[in-house]
N, C-alpha and C positions, 0 to 999 in steps of 0.2 A: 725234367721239364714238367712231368706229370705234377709233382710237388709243390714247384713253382708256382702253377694255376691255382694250384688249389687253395695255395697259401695267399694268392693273389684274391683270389673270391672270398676269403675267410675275413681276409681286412677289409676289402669292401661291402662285406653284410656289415661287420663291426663298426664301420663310418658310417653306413647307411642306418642301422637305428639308431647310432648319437645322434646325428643329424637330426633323425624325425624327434626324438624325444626331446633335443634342445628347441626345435621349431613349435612340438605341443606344450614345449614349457614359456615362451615366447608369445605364443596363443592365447595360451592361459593369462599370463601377465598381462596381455594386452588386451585382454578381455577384463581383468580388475581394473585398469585402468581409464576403461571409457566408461566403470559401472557408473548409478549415479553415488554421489558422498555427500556428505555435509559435518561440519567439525561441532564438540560438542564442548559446551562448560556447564560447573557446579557453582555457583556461587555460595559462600557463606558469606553476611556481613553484619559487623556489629556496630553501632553509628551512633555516636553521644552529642547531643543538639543542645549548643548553648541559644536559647531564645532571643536574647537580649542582643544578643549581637552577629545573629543571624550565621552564625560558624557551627560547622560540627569537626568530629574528630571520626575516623573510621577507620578500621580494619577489616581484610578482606583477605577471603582464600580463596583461590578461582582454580577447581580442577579442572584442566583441560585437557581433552581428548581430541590428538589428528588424527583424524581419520582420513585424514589424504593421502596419495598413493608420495606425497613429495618430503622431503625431511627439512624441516624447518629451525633454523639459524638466526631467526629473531621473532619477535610478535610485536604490535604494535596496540597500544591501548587508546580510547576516545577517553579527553579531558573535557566536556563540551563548557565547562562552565566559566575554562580561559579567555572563549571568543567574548565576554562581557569586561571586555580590558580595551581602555583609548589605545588605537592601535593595530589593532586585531586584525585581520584579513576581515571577520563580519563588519566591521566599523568603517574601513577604507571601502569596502565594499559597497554597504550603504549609502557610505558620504560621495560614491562617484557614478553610481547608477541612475541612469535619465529618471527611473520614477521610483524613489525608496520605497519599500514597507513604511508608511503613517505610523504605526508602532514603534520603528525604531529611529530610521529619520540620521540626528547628528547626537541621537541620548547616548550609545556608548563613550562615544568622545568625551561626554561632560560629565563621567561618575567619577568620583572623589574614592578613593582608598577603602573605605567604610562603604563604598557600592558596589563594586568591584564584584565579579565573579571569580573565585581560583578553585584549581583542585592541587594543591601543592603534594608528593611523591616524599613521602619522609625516605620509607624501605622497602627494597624488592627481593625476595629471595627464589629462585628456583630450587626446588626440592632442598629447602633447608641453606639452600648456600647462595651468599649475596651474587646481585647481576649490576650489568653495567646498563644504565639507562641515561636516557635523557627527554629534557621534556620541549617540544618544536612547536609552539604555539598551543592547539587542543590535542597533539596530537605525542603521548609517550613510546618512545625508540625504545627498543629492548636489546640489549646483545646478548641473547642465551650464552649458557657457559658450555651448557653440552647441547648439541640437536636434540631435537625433538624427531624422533623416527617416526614412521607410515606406522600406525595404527597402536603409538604410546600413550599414553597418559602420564602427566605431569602437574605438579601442583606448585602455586604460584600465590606468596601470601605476602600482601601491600599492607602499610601504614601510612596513613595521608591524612591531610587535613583540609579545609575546602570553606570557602565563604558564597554565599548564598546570594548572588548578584542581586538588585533592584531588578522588581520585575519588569522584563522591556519581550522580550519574543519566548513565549511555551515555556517559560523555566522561571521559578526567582520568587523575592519576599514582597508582600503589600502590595498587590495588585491593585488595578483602580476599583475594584470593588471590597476591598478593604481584606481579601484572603492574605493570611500570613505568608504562607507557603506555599507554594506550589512546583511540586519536588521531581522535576523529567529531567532526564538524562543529567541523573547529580552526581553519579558513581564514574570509577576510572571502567570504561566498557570494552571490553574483549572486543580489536576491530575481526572484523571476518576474511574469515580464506577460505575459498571455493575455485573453481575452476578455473576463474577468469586469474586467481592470484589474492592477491593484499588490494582490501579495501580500505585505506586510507586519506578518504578527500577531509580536508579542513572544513572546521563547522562553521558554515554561513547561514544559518538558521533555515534551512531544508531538511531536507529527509535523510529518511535513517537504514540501518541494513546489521542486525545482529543474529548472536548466533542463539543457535536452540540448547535450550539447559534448565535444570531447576536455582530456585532461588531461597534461600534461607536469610532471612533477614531481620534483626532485631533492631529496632529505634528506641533510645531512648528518648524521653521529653517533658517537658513541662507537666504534672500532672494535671493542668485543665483547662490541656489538647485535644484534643478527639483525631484520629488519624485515621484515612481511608484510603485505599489505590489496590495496587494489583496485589492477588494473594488473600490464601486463605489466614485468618486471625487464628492463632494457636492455643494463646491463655486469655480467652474474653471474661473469664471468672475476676480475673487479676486488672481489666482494665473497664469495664462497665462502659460508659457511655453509648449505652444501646444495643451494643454489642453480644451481651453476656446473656446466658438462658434465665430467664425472670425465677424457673422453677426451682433455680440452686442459689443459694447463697453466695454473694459478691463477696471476693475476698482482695480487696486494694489493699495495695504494701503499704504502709503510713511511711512513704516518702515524699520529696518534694518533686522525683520524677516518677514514669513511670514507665517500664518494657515494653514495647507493643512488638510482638512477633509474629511473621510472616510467614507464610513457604509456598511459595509458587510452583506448582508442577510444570514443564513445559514447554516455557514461552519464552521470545527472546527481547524480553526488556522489562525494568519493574518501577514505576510510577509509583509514588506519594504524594498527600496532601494534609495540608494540617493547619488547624486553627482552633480557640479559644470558643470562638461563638457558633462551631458546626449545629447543626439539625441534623439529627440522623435517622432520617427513617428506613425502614424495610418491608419490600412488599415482594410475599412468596410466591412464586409461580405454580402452578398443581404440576409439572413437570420436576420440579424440584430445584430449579433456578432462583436464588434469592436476589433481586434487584434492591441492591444500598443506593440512596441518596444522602447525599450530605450538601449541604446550602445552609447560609447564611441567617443566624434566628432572628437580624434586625431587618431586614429586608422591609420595604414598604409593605405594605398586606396586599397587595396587586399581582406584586411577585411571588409571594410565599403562597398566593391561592394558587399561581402557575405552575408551581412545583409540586405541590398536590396534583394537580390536572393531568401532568406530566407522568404520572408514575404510573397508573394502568395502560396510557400510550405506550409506555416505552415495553412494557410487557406484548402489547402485541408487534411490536418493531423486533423485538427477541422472537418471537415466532413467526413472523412473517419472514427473515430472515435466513432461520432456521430452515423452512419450510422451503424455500427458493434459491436457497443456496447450498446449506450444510447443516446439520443441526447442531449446534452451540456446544464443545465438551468440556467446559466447565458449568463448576455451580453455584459459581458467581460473577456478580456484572456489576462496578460502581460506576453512576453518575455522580461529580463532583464538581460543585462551584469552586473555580480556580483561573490559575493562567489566563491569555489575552484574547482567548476570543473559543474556539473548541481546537480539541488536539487531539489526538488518539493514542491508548496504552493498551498495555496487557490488562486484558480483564478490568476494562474502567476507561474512564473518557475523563478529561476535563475540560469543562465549559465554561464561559462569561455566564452570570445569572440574571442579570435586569435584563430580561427581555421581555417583551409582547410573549403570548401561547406560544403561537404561530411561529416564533424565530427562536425557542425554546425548544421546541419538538423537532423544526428543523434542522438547526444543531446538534439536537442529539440521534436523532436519525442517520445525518453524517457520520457522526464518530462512533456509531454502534454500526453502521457496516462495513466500520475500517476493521472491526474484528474481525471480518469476514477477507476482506482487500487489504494486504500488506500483512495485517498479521497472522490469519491463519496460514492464508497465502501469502508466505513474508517474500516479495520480489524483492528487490533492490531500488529501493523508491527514488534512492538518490540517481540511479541509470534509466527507471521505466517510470517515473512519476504516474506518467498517463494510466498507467496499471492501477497502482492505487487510487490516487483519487480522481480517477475516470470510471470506473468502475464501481467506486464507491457511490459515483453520484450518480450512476445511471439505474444502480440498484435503491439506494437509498430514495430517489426520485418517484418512482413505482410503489414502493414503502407507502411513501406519503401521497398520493394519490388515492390507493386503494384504503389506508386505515383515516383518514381525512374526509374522502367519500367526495374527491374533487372531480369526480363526473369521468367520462371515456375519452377525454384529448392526451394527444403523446405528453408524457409527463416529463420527455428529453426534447421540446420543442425547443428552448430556451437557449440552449449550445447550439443550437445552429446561427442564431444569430450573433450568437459570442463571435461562433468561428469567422462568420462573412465580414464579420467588423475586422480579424484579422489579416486576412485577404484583403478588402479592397482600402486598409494602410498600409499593406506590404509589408507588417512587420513580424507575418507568422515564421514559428524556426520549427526545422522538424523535432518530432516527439522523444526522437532518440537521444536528444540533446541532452547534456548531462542539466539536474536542477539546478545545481549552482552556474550554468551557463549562459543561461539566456540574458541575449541583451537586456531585454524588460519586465520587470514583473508579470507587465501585463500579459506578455509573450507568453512567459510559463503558465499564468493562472488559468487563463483561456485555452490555451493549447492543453495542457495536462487534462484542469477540470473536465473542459469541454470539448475539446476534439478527443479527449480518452475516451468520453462517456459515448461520444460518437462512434466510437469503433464498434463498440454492441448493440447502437441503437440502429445504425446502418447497415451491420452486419444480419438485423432481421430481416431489411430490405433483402440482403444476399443470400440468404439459405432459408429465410423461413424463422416467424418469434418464434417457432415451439423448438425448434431446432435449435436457436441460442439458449433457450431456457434449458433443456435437456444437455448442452454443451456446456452449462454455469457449473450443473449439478457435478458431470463429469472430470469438469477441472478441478473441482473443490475435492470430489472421491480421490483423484490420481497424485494431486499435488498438496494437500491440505498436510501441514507440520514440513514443508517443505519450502524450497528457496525456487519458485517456477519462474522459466523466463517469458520474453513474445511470446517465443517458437513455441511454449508446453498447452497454450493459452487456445492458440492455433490448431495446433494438433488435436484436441478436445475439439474444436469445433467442426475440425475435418471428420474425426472420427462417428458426431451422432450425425453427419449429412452426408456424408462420402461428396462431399464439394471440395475441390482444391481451393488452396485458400494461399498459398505462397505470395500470388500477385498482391492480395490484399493486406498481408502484411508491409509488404514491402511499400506499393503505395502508398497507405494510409498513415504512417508510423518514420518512413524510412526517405520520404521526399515531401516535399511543400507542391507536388502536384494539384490542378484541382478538378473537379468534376463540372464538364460542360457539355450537356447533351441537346441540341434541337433538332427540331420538326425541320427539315430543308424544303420539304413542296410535298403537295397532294394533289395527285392528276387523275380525278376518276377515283378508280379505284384503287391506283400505285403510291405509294405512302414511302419518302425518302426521307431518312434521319442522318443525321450528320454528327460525328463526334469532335467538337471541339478543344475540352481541356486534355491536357495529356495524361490525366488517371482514367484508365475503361472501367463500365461498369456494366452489367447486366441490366436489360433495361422491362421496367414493367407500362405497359402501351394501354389506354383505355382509347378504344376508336366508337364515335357517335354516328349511327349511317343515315344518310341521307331521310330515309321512311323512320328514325325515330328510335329505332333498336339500335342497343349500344353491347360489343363485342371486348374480352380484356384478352393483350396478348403479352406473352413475356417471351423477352429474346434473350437468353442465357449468354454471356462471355462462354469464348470457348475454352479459355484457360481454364473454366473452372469445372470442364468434365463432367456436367451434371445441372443440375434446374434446383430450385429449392420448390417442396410442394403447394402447389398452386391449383385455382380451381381454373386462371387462364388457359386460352388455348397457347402453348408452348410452340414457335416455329422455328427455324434454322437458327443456329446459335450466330456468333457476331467476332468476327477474330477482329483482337483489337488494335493490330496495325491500320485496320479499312477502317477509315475514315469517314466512311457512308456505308449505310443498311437502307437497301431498295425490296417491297413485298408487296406482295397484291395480296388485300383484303376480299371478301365474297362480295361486298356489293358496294355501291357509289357511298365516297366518306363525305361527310359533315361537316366533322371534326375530330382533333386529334390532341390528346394531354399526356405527357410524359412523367410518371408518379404520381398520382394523385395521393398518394400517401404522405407525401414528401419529407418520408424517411433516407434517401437519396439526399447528398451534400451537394448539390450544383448550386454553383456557383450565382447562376445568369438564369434567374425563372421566367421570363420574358419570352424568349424561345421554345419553352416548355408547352404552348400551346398553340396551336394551327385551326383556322375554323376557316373552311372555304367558303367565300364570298360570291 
């Protein structure tokens, strides 16, 4: 019997630390599996551009690394240059939406063969050995032959071919200002897999979401091209056009084309542009940042003074930037006349060029803080639009304020009235809404642009500017070469205020609620407010007393744990089920205004002040 026990308790130690070791191995696992990831590729590509007939030929090796904890059984490639085909989901799209894009309208319907966008898929191989594909609109189906495991690398080499659509939305040949080329999203692109899964929506000329990797890139071309976009130039010896050090000897091939070679450290996407008649100048920054512009040498002399005028701007839009967001880690930036209006790339922008100063600066103002919104910080523009260019513009907005010298009024005044015009047609959608979703342009352009930029500009009302400013810096340190989502955006701003911030995500972002606060009565010296719309907000009170002296009070949400700093007298917080907040002021009121800032999104300003009669 003795035996027996003892043999009894011998097995159950020996179950007893399987157990724990399979539970610390389980742990373990399930601790890599909530770390954060993100997947990587290399791109090589070699790309031979017939001019004449706007076609190139290309090959590509795309080494790619999963780094997901999931094993992956297909991949899926972006073709974006199919959506320029009569037909296309971009086309039926256009042709059935209450307000098209002016830009594209019913033009894909009417391109002829020879205007046509394609990226046709000659050959795919995984590691040396063909795959089964197929191609679904913009979008190439992959059937790997073997998985792809949790944390392999495999490499993946295409042969394709590709016609250069008429240019109509961010892409395409002979723009209306006479650019050849203007070369985004011209290659087969690696779609992204991150946590959420496979990002594969169809291209309806929206945004974009790739992955982080370096890029190796040779173009051949006409040799008297000038070529500029993302990436550093390899052999400027061999290609001159401005490019090459004055103090060495140009050495051009006596061909009729010529290599231009790339290599982008990085970033996830790479932009070209190219034409016959560039300007290419270059203006060095004492930081060691070399700003390329390329524009057009016939230009009226109107223009071409603008773009002179433009190039010390845009040097302090690069340090202002820098200085208030994250500091730049590259040490190059192209401004390019191109494409239909401004657009944003890796390391380079492209712009329309005939414009006014004014609408030159401001465009490129735009697309140099999208360096900062979407691409440094690459969200998912196609999911969080309002991120990028909400934030673009609320930053870029202050930009030009401050190096303009357009005096101390909010420089995000303007989105507020975008937003009321959305409200009171009924046709605003919430922000979560995917871009390709919105019933109306207009929905997206105003909601993204202008209720995005609103979320930071409001958000100073909520904790305090210095607090958002210091919250920019922190999101940029924690998530900068990263895929951040709301929540990361949030968290940063939780963390330099210790303000909760959950309600205002959700609110602001997550419902079409809206902000309505008034003055209900003043009786003496008892002051009743009333909450009308069903978003709460922390309220800031300027009370004028009877004898002439004026008193400021803030009444904190209680949701949010906290007050942002203020020089007001701060009194009982405001739970935001009650409906009314009743206080006694020290002495007989006057009157009473709610935000004098009117950094606050209400709705109904009308309410917003009470003057006893």
């Amino acid at each position: 019997m003795k035996k027996n026990l003892l043999l009894f308790f011998a097995i159950a130690v020996i179950a007893s630390c399987t157990q724990t070791k399979e539970a610390t191995y389980q742990q373990k696992e399930d601790t890599k599996f909530t770390t954060y990831w993100q997947q990587h590729i290399d791109y090589t590509m070699d790309i031979d551009v017939d001019t004449e007939k706007y076609q190139y030929q290309g090959s590509q090796k795309a080494v790619y690394t999963n780094n997901s904890p999931d094993q992956l059984d297909k991949v899926y490639y972006h073709l974006y240059f199919n959506a320029f085909q009569p037909g296309s989901q971009m086309d039926v799209r256009s042709l059935n939406i209450k307000d098209p894009d002016r830009r594209v309208r019913d033009r894909i319907s009417k391109l002829n063969a020879d205007e046509i966008g394609y990226i046709k898929v000659n050959s795919l191989k995984q590691n040396g050995t063909a795959v089964t594909y197929e191609t679904v609109g913009t979008i190439l189906e992959v059937t790997l032959n073997t998985p792809i495991k949790s944390g392999e690398t495999v490499t993946l080499d295409m042969d394709f071919d590709a016609q250069v659509p008429v240019q109509i939305r961010r892409t395409g040949r002979n723009n209306k200002e006479g650019v050849a080329l203007s070369m985004s999203q011209w290659y087969p692109k690696m779609a992204e897999y991150d946590f959420e899964g496979w990002h594969t929506p169809p291209y309806i000329a929206r945004e974009f979401h790739g992955i982080w990797g370096n890029f190796d890139v040779k173009i051949s071309i006409d040799k008297d091209y000038v070529v500029g976009g993302t990436g550093y130039l390899q052999n400027p010896q061999e290609i001159g056009h401005g490019y090459e050090d004055k103090t060495k000897q140009l050495n051009v091939p006596s061909t009729e084309k010529l290599t231009w070679h790339f290599k982008a450290p990085n970033v996830h996407d790479f932009m070209w542009a190219a034409d016959p008649n560039y300007n290419h100048d270059v203006l060095k920054m004492a930081n060691g940042i070399d700003l390329h512009f390329l524009y057009k040498k016939d230009l009226e002399a109107k223009y071409l003074r603008n773009w002179k005028e433009l190039q010390p701007k845009t040097a302090e839009l690069m340090s202002y930037f820098s200085k208030h967001v994250g500091q730049y880690p590259y040490k190059q930036y192209s401004v390019i006349q191109g494409g239909d209006g401004g657009m944003e790339y890796a390391m380079s922008t492209l712009i329309t060029g005939k414009r006014s100063f004014g609408s030159l600066f401001g465009v490129t103002s735009h697309e140099m803080a999208h360096t900062w919104f979407q691409f440094l910080l690459a969200t998912n523009e196609s999911k969080h639009p309002w991120m990028d260019e909400g934030f673009t513009s609320y930053i870029s907005n202050k930009a030009s304020y401050e190096i303009l010298k357009r005096g101390n009024k909010n420089p995000n005044a303007g989105p507020y009235r975008g937003y009321n015009y959305l409200v009171k047609n009924n046709i605003e959608e919430p922000l979560t809404t995917h871009a390709d979703r919105y019933n109306t342009n207009a929905a997206y352009s105003t909601g993204s642009y202008g209720k995005g930029s609103m979320f930071l500009s409001q958000l100073e009302y909520v904790i305090g500017a210095d607090n958002v400013a210091k919250g920019l810096k922190k999101y940029f340190t924690d998530f900068s070469f990263k895929h951040p989502t709301p929540n990361d955006v949030k968290r940063s701003m939780e963390k330099v205020s210790g303000i909760h911030l959950d309600w205002y995500l959700n609110e602001w972002t997550q419902t079409i609620h809206t902000i309505d606060y008034g003055v209900k009565s003043v009786n003496n010296k008892t002051i009743t407010l009333e909450r009308i719309g069903k978003m709460p907000m922390p309220i800031d009170l300027e009370v004028t007393y009877v004898d002439g002296s004026i008193e400021n009070f803030n009444i904190p949400l209680r949701i949010m744990r906290g007050n942002k700093p203020t020089t007001a007298t701060v009194i009982t917080d405001w739970g935001w089920a009650m409906p009314t907040y009743t206080f006694n002021a020290s002495k007989a009121v006057k009157s009473v205004t709610i935000d004098k800032s009117k950094l606050m999104a209400d709705v109904n300003a009308d309410n917003n002040f009470y003057e006893v009669k």
